[in-house]
N, C-alpha and C positions, 0 to 999 in steps of 0.2 A: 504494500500500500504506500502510495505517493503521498508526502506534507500538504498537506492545503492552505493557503492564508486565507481564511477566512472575512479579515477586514483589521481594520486597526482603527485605534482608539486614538482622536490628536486632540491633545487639551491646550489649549490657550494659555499664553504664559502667563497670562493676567491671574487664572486661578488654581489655585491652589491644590492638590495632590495628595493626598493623602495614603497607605496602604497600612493596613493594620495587620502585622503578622503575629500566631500565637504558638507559644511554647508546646511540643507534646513528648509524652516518655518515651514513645516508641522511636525507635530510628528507623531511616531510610530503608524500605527493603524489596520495591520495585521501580518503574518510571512516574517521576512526578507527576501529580495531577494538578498541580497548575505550574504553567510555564513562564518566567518572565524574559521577554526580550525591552533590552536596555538599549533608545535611540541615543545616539552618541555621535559628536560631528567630525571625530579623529579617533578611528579603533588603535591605533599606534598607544596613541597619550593614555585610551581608557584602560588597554590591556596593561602597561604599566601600572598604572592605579592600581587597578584589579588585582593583579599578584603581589602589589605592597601589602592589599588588604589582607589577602592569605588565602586568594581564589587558586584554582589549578589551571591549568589551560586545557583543554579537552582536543580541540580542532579550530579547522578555520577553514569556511563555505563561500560559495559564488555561488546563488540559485536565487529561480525567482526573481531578477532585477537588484538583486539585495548581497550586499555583502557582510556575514556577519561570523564572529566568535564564539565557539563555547566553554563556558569553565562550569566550575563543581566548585561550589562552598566549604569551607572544612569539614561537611558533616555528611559533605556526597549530591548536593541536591544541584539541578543543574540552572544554567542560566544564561540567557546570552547578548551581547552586547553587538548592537547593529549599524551598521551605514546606512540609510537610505539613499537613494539615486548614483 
């Protein structure tokens, strides 16, 4: 089965963003059910960030018109930081 982009969510910088995440005992033990992709204007400068934070780096994609990165958090969970256009 092929990825699909479904659509994307563009928030105005005027407001505000919120995302609430919460603690659980269990640990990671298949593919996340929720996915976040991180728009980003220099995946160079972000992957830097990212591994200072304590990300892993996973791969690195051309699909879809999109250029994007994947890393794993320290506790496995995945995530990916993207280019558009």
């Amino acid at each position: 089965m092929r990825a699909m982009i479904l659509g994307v969510l563009v928030i105005p910088s005027s407001v505000r963003v919120s995302v609430d995440c919460g603690l659980v005992e269990e640990s990671k033990v298949a593919k996340n059910r929720i996915h976040v992709d991180l728009d980003c204007p220099d995946l160079d400068a972000e992957r830097t960030r990212l591994l200072g934070l304590g990300a892993e780096f996973v791969h690195e994609k051309h699909e879809f018109g999109l250029q994007w990165m994947t890393f794993r958090d320290p506790e496995g969970n995945e995530f990916c930081a993207a280019q558009h256009g």
